[in-house]
C-alpha positions in Angstrom: -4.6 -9.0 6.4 -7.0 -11.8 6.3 -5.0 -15.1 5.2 -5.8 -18.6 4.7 -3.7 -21.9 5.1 -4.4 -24.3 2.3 -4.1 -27.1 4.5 -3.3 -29.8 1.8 0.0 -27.7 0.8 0.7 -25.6 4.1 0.5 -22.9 2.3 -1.3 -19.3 2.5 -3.7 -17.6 0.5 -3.8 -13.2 1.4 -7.7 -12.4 1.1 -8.9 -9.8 -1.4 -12.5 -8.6 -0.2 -14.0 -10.9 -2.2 -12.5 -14.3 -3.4 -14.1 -16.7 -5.7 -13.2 -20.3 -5.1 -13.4 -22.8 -7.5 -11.9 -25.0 -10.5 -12.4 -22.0 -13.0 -9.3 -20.3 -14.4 -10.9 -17.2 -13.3 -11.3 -18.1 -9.7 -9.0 -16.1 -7.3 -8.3 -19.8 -5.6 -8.2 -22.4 -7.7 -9.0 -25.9 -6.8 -8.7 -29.1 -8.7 -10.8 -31.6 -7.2 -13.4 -33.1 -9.3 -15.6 -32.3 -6.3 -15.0 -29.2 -6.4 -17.6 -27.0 -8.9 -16.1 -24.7 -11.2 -17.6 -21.3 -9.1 -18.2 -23.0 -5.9 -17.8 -20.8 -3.1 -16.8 -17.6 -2.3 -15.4 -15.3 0.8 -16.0 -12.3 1.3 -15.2 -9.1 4.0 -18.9 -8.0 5.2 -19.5 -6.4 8.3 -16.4 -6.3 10.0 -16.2 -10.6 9.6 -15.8 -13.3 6.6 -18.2 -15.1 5.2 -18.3 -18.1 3.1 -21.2 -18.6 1.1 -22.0 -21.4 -0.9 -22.8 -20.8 -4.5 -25.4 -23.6 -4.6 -22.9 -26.5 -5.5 -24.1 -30.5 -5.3 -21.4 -31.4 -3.2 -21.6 -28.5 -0.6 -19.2 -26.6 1.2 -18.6 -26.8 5.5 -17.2 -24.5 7.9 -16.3 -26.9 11.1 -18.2 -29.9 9.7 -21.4 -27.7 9.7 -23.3 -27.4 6.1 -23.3 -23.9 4.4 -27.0 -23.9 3.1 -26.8 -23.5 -0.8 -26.8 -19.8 -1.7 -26.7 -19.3 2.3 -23.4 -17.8 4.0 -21.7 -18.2 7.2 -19.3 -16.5 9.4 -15.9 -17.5 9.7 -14.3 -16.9 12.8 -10.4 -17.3 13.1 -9.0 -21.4 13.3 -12.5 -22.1 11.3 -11.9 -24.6 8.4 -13.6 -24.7 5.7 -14.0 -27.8 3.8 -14.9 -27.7 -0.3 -17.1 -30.3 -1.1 -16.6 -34.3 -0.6 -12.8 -33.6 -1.4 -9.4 -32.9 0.6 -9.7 -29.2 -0.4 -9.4 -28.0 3.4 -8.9 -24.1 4.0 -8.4 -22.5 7.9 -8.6 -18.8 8.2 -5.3 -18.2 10.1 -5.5 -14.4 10.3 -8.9 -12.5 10.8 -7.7 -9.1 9.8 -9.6 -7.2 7.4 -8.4 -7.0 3.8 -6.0 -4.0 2.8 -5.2 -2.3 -0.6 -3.0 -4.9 -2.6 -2.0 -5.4 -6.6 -2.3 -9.3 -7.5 -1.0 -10.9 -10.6 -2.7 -12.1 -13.2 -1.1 -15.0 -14.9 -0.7 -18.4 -15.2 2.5 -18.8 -13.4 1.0 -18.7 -9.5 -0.3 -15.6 -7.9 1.6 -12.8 -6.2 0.8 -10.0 -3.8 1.9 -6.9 -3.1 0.5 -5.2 -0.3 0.3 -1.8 1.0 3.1 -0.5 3.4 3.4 2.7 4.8 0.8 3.9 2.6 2.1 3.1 -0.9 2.8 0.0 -3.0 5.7 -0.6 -4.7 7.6 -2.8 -7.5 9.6 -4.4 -8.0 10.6 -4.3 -4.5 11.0 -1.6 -1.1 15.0 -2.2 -2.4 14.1 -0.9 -5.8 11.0 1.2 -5.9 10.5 2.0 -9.6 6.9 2.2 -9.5 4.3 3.2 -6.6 0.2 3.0 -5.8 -1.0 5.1 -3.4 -4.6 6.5 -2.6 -4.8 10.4 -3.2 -6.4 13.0 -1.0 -9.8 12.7 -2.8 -10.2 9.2 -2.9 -8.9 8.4 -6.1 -5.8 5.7 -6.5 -2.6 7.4 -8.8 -0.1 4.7 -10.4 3.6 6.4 -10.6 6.4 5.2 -12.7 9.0 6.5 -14.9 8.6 10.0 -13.2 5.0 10.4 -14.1 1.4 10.1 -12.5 -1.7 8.7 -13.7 -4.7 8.0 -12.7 -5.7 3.8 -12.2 -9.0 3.1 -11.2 -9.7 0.0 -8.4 -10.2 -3.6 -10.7 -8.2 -1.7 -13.3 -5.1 -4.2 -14.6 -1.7 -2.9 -16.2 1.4 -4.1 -17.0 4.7 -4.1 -15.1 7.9 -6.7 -15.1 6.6 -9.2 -17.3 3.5 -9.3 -15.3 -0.3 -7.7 -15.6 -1.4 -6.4 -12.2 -5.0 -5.6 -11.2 -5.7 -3.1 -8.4 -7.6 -4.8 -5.5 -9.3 -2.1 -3.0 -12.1 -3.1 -0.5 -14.7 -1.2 -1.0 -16.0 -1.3 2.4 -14.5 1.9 4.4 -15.2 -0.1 7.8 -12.1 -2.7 6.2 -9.5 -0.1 6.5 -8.8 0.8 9.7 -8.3 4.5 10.3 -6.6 6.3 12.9 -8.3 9.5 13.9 -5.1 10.7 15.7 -2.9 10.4 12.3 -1.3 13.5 11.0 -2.2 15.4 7.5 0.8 17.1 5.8 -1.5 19.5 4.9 -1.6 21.0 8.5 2.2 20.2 9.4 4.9 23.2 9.8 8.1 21.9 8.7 11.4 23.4 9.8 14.7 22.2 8.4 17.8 22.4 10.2 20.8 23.0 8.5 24.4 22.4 9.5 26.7 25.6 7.7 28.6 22.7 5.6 24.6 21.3 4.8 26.1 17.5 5.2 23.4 17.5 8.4 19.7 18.1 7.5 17.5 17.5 10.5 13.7 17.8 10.5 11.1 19.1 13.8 7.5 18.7 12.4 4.8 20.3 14.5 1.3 19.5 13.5 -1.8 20.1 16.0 -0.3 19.2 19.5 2.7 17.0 18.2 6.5 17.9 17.9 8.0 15.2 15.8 12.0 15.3 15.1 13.8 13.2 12.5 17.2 12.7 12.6 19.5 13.1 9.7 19.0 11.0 7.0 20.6 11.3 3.1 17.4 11.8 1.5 16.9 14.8 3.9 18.8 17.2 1.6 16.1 16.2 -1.1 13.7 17.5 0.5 15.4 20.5 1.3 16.2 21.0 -2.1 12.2 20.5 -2.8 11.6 23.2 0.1 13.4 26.0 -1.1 11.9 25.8 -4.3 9.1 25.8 -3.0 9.1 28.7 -0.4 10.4 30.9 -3.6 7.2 29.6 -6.0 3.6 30.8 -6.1 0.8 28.3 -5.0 1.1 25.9 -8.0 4.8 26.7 -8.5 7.5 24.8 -6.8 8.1 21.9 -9.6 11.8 20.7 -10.5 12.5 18.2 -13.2 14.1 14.9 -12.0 16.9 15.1 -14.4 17.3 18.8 -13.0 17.3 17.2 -9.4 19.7 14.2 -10.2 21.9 16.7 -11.3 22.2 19.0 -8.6 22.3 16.2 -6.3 24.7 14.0 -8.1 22.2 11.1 -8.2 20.9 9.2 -10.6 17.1 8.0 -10.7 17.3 4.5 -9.1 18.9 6.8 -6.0 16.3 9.4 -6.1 13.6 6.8 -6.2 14.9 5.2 -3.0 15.1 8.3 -1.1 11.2 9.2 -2.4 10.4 5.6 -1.0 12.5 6.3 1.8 11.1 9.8 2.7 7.3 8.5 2.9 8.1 5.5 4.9 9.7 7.9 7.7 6.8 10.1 7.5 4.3 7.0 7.3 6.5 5.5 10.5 6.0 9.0 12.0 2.3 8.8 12.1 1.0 10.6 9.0 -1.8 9.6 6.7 -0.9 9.7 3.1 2.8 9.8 3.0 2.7 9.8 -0.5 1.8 13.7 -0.3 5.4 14.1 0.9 7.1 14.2 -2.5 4.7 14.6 -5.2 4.9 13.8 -9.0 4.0 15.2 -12.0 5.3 15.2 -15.4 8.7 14.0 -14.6 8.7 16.9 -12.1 8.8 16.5 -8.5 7.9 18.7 -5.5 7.5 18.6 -2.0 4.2 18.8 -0.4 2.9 20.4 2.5 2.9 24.2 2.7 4.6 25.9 5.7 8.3 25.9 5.5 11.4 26.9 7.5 14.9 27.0 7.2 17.3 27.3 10.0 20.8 26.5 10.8 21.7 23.8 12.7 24.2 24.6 15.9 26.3 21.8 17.5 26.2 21.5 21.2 28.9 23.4 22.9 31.1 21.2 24.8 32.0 21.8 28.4 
């Protein structure tokens, strides 16, 4: 993720795709010198590279010592610093990386970033993962919390532990790096092995050309759970109610949002774009996604 070290404080900035710099409350950084204009620069992710462009200030803006022509721009390369105005206001960009799908805060007690890990972000934290935002299959960004889905559109703000969020997605595809070679659920045959007690619930994934096996894990039997309701429903069947879940699991929901969080990191970790699709939401109901399904049991080795 492309950061910058406020040389003044040592401390770092994260990089949406486009950052306004400035003394304006509004700014995404804001400065105080009384050099500094109130919208005077701004960096931005074009091409594959940042750029800093000047918004035609009086007292200019420099990358390396070098003058940014007023309303002109200039690439940034990594260990560039930029200097705002005839002031101390000193910025070097640290990490070159492209900018990634984050929420940022929107108050006036500092800013804070949550970024995107293994495809989904999450408040209040990975340790306690009430609510998630994660990109859908067509493009579209869904906000869960409380057991439900909705829809929240990129630049859109809401409101979550006495904070308002807004939704920061670069809109330039080239800024988030694809890998071909990931894995869609959509194409994956799942088989679930079962030990005759079911205490041991291990997972062999095949999709395309790769065998992928997962150890046991708790939150396995969740998802077994998930799969046999689903082998028994039609296409759009396959739905159980959380509170229905948490009971037949003895859980309660802070437990069966860990092992949701849980489940998609493995299959994130596992190479497989859009964990999220893994354990789907709707209307308090969840269900697992994918659609080829096996159960079989799962034999010890036999000693010698």
């Amino acid at each position: 993720m492309g950061t910058l070290e406020i040389l003044q404080t040592g401390t770092e900035f994260v990089l949406e795709a486009h950052n306004l710099l400035g003394r304006s409350p509004h700014c995404s950084l804001i400065l105080s010198s009384e050099y500094v204009s109130n919208e005077h620069a701004s960096i931005d992710w074009i091409d594959n590279g940042w750029y800093v462009r000047d918004l035609g200030t009086t007292n200019g803006t420099f990358v390396d010592g070098s003058v940014v022509q007023p309303r002109g721009q200039t690439k940034v390369r990594v260990g560039a610093v930029i200097s705002i105005g005839e002031s101390e206001e000193c910025l070097k960009l640290v990490d070159p990386s492209p900018p990634c799908p984050m929420i940022v805060s929107v108050n006036d007690r500092g800013r804070d970033v949550r970024q995107m890990e293994h495809g989904t972000i999450v408040l209040p934290s990975s340790d306690n993962p009430e609510l998630s935002v994660y990109e859908e299959k067509d493009g579209t960004w869904a906000l869960e919390r409380d057991g439900s889905k909705s829809t929240i559109m990129p630049g859109a703000y809401f409101s979550a532990y006495d904070n308002t969020w807004r939704l920061s997605v670069p809109q330039d595809k080239s800024s988030t790096a694809l890998n071909r070679g990931q894995l869609l659920l959509e194409n994956a045959d799942i088989t679930f092995y079962v030990s005759d007690d079911e205490e041991t619930v291990e997972l062999c994934i095949r999709a395309g050309h790769e065998e992928i096996w997962m150890p046991n894990r708790s939150y396995h039997y969740m998802l077994l759970t998930l799969a046999r309701e689903r082998m028994n429903a039609d296409e759009d069947g396959g739905w159980l109610q959380r509170e229905l879940i948490e009971r037949m699991l003895k859980a309660d929901e802070y437990t069966v949002n860990v092992w949701i969080y849980r489940t998609r990191k493995q299959f994130s970790s596992a190479g497989f774009l859009r964990p999220a699709e893994v354990v789907e939401r709707r209307n308090g109901a969840l269900r697992i996604g994918g659609r080829s399904f096996t159960v079989k049991p799962l034999r010890a080795p036999s000693s010698k």
